[in-house]
VEXDREN-2710 file (C-alpha; in Angstrom, 1 decimal):
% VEXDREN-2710
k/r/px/py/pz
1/UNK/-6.6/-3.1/-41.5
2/UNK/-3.0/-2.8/-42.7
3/UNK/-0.4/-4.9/-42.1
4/UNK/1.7/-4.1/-38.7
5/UNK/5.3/-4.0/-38.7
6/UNK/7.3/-6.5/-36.6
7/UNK/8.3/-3.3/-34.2
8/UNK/5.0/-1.8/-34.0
9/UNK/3.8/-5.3/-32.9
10/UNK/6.1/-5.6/-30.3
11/UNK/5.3/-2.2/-28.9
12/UNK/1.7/-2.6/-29.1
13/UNK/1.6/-6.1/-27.3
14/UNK/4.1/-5.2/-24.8
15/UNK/2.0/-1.9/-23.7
16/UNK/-1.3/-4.5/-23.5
17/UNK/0.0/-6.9/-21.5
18/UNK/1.8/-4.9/-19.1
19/UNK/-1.2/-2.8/-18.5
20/UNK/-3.4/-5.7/-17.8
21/UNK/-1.2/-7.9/-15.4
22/UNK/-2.2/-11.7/-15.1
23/UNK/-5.2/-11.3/-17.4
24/UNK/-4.8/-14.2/-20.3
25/UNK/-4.7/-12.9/-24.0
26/UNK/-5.2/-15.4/-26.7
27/UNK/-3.5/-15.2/-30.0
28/UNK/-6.6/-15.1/-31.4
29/UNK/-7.2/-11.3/-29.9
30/UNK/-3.8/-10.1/-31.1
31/UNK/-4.0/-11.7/-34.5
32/UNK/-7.1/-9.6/-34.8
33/UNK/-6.0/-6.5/-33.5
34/UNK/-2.7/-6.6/-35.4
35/UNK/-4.1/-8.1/-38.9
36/UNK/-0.9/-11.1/-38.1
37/UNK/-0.8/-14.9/-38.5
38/UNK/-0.3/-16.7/-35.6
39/UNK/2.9/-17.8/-36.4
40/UNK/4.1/-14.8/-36.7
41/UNK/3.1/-13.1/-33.4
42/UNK/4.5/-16.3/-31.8
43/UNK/7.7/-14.8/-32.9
44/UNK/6.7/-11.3/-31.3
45/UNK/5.6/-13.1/-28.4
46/UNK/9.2/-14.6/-27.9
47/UNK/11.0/-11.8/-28.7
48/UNK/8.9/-10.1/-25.5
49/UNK/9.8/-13.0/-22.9
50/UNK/13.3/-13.1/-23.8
51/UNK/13.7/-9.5/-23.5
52/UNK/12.0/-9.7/-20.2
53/UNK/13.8/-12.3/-19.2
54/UNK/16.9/-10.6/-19.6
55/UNK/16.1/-7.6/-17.8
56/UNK/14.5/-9.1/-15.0
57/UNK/11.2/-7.0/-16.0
58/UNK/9.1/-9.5/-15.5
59/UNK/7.5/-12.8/-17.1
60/UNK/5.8/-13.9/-20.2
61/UNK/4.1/-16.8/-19.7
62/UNK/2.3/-19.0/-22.5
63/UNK/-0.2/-21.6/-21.6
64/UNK/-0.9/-23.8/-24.4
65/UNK/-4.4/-25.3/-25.7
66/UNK/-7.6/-24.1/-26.9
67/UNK/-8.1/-22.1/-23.8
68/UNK/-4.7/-20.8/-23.3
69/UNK/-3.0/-18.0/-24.3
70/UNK/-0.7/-15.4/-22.8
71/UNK/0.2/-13.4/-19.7
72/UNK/2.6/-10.7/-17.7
73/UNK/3.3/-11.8/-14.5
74/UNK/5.1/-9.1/-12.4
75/UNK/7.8/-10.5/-10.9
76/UNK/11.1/-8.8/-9.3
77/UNK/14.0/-10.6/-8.2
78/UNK/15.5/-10.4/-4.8
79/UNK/18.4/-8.0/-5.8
80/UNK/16.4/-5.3/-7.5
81/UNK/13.6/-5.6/-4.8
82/UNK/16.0/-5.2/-2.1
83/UNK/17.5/-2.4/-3.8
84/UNK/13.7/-1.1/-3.9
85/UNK/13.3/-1.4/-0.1
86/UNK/16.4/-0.1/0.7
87/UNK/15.3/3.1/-0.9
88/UNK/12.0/2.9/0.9
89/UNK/14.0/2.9/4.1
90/UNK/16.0/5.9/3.4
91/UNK/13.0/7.9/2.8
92/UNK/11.2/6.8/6.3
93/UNK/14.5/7.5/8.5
94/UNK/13.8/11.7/8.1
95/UNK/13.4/12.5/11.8
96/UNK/11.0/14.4/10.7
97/UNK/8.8/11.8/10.3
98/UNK/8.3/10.9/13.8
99/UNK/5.2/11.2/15.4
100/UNK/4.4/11.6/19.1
101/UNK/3.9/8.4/20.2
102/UNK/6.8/6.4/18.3
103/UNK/4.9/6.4/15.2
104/UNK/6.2/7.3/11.6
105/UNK/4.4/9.4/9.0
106/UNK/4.2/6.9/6.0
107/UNK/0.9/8.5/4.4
108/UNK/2.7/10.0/1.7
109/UNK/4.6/6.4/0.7
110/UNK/1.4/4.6/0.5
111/UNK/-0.3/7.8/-1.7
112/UNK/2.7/7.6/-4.2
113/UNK/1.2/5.8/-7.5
114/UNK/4.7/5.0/-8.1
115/UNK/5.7/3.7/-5.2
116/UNK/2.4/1.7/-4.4
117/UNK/2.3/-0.1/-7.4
118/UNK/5.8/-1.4/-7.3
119/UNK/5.0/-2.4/-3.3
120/UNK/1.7/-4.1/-4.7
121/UNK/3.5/-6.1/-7.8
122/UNK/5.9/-6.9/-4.9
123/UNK/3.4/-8.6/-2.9
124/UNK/1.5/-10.9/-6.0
125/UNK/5.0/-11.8/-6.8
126/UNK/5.1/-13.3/-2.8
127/UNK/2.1/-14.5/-2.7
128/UNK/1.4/-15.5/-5.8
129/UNK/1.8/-19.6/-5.6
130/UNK/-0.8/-19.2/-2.9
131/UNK/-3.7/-18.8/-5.2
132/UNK/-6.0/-16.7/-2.8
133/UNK/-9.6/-15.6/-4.7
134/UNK/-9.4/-12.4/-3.1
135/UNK/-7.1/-9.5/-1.5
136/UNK/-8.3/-8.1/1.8
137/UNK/-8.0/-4.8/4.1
138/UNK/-8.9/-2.7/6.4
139/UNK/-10.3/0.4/6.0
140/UNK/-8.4/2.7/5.2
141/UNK/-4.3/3.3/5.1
142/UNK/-4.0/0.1/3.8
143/UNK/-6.3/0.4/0.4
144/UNK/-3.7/1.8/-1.8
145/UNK/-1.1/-0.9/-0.8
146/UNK/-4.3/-3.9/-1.2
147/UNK/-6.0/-2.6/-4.4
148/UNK/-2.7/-2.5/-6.3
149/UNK/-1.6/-5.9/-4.7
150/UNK/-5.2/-7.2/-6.2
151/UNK/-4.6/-5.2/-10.1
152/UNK/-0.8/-7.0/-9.9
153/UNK/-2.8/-9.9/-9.3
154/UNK/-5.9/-9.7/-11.5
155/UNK/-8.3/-10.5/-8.3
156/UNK/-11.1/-8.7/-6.5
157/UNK/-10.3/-6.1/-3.8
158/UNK/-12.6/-6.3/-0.6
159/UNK/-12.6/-3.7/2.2
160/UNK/-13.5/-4.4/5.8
161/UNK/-15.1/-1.8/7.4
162/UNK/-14.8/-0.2/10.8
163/UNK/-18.6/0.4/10.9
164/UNK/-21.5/-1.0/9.6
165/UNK/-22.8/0.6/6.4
166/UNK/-26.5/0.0/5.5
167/UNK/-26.0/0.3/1.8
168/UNK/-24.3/-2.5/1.6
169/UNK/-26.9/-4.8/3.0
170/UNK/-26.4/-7.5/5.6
171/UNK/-22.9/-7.8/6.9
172/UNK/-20.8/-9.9/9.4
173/UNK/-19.5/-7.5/12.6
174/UNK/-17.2/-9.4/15.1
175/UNK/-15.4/-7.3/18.5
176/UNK/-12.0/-7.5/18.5
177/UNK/-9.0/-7.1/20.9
178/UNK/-6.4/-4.1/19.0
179/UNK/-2.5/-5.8/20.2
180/UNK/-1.0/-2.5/20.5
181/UNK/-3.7/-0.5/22.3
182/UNK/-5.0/-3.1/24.1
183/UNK/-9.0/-2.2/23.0
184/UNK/-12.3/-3.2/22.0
185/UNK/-12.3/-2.9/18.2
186/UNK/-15.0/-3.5/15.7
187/UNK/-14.7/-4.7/12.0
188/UNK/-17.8/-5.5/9.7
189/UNK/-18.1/-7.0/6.2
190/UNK/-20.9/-7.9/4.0
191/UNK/-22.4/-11.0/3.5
192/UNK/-22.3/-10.7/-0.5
193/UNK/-18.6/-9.5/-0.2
194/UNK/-17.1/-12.9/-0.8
195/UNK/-18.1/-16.2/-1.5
196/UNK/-17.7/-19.1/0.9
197/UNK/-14.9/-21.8/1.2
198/UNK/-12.9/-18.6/-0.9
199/UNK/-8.6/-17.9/-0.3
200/UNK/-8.1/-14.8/1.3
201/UNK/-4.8/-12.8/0.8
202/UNK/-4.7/-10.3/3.4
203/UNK/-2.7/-7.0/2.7
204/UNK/-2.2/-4.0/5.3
205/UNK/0.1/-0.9/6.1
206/UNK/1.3/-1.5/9.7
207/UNK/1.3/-4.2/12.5
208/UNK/2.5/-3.7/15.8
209/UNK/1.1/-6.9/17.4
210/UNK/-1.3/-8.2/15.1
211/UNK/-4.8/-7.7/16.3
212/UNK/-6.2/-5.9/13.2
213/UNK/-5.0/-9.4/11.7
214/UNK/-6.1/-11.9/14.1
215/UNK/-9.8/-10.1/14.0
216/UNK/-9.5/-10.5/10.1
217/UNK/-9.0/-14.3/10.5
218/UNK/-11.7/-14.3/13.3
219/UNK/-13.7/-12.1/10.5
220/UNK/-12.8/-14.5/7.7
221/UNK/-13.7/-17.6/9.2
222/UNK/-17.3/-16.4/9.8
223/UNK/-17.4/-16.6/6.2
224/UNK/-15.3/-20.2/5.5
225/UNK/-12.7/-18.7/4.0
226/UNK/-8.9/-19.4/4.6
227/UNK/-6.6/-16.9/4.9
228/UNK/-3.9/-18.3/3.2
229/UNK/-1.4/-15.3/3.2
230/UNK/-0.7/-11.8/5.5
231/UNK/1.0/-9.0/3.9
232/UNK/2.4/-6.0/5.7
233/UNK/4.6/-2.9/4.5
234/UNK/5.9/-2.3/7.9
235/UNK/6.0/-4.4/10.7
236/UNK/7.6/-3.1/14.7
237/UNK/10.2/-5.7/16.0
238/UNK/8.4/-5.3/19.2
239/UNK/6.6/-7.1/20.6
240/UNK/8.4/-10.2/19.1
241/UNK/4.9/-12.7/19.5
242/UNK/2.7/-11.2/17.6
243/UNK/-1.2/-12.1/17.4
244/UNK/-0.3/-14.0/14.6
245/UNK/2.0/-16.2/13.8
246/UNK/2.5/-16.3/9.7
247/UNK/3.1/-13.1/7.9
248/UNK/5.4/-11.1/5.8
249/UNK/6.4/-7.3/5.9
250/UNK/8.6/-6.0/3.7
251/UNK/10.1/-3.8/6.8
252/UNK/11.0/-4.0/10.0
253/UNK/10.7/-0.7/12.5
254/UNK/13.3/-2.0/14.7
255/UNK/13.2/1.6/16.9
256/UNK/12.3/5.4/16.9
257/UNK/14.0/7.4/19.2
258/UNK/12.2/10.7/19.6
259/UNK/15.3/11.7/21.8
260/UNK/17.8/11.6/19.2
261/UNK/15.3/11.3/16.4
262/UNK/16.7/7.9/15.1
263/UNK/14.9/5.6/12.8
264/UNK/15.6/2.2/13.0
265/UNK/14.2/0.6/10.3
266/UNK/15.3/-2.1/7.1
267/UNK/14.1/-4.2/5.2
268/UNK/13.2/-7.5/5.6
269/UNK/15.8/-10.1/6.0
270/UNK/14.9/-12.9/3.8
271/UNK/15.1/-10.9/0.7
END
C-alpha cells in the first residue's frame, strides 16, 4: 500500500470515526489501513480532537493500554443545542399542525434523518454517564428517535410491543393503566430481548402523564433490569405529576389553543 499523506489521513480517520460513534478503534487498525507508524497517526489523531474541540463538533477520546484505543463521542454543548431546539420549536408552532384533540402533528420531525439523528446524539450526550446496556421504546413513533439515540450510543435497540408476536418466542405481557386516557393498555417483550440485572435507557416521542413509562418500568422490572434514564422529545406541562417522577424532554407543550390556533411550546429549561 502507499504511503498516505498527512491530509488524506486526517480525512479518512475523521469520516471512520464519525460514522461509527462510541465504537473504539485501535491504532493498530488505522496504522494498517493507512500504511502509518503509530507515532505518526498519534499526531493525526491530535490534530482531530483539537479541531473538534474547537468547534464544539464533538470529542475524541483516547484510552490508553493494550486494549485501548480511540473514540467520537457526540457531544453538543448547551448553546448550540438550544439553538437546535429552538428551531425544533419554530417548526411545531404552524397552527397547522394541530390536531383535534389538542395534539400536534410531529410525524414528519421524528421521520427527518436529519433531524432525528441530531435529537438521538442529543440524548447519548444526556445520558451518557449513565451507562445503560440498552435503549428502549415503544412501538412505534418513538423508534426513529430510540434507534438513533442507541447508534449515537453504540448499544442495542429493543422494541416493546403492543401485542404479542409468536415469532419471537416467549415474551413478558404486563396490563397497564395509559395517564392520559385513562385505559387498559397492554405492552409485551421477549424473554431473550435483554439480559437480566441489564441498564435500561428508555427513549420515546411524547408523554402526557407518563403511563406508557411507568408500564415500561413495571415491564422492566419483570426482567431485573433498572431503568436508569427516561428520555422524551416532547413532554405536556399538564398534568404537572406525572406517572413518573425522573425524566427529561427536550420540550415542553405548555398549550394548544385550537381557538386561536396557538402553540405553546419551548424548549426545555435547563439547557
Amino acid at each position: 500500500m502507499l504511503k498516505t499523506k498527512k491530509s488524506e489521513r486526517i480525512a479518512a480517520v475523521t469520516k471512520i470515526l464519525v460514522d461509527n460513534p462510541n465504537v473504539l478503534f485501535n491504532l493498530d487498525y488505522f496504522s494498517e489501513k493507512f500504511n502509518a507508524a503509530k507515532s505518526t497517526l498519534s499526531e493525526d489523531i491530535l490534530t482531530i480532537k483539537e479541531t473538534f474541540e474547537r468547534f464544539g463538533l464533538g470529542e475524541i477520546t483516547t484510552i490508553p493500554g493494550a486494549g485501548g484505543g480511540i473514540k467520537y463521542k457526540p457531544k453538543w454543548g448547551n448553546e448550540p443545542t438550544k439553538d437546535f431546539l429552538i428551531d425544533i420549536c419554530s417548526k411545531l408552532k404552524d397552527p397547522k399542525r394541530i390536531i383535534p384533540g389538542g395534539f400536534i402533528y410531529m410525524t414528519d420531525i421524528i421521520l427527518s434523518p436529519a433531524l432525528v439523528s441530531r435529537i438521538g446524539e442529543i440524548f447519548a450526550d444526556r445520558f451518557s454517564h449513565k451507562n445503560p446496556d440498552y435503549i428502549v421504546t415503544v412501538e412505534t413513533k418513538g423508534i426513529t428517535l430510540a434507534i438513533m439515540t442507541a447508534r449515537a450510543m453504540n448499544i442495542p435497540l429493543v422494541i416493546i410491543r403492543r401485542n404479542v408476536k409468536v415469532t419471537e418466542g416467549p415474551s413478558v405481557s404486563i396490563n397497564y393503566l395509559s395517564g392520559s386516557s385513562q385505559r387498559i393498555q397492554t405492552m409485551s417483550l421477549p424473554r431473550r430481548a435483554i439480559k437480566e440485572d441489564t441498564k435500561i435507557l428508555f427513549i420515546d416521542d411524547f408523554m402526557k402523564a407518563g403511563g406508557t413509562a411507568k408500564g415500561m418500568i413495571d415491564l422492566m422490572s419483570e426482567f431485573n433490569a433498572e431503568v436508569v434514564g427516561i428520555g422524551v422529545m416532547v413532554a405536556t406541562r399538564d398534568p404537572v405529576n406525572k406517572l413518573v417522577d425522573d425524566f427529561f424532554s427536550l420540550l415542553t407543550l405548555n398549550s394548544v389553543d385550537t381557538q386561536t390556533g396557538k402553540i405553546d411550546i419551548i424548549p426545555n429549561v435547563n439547557f
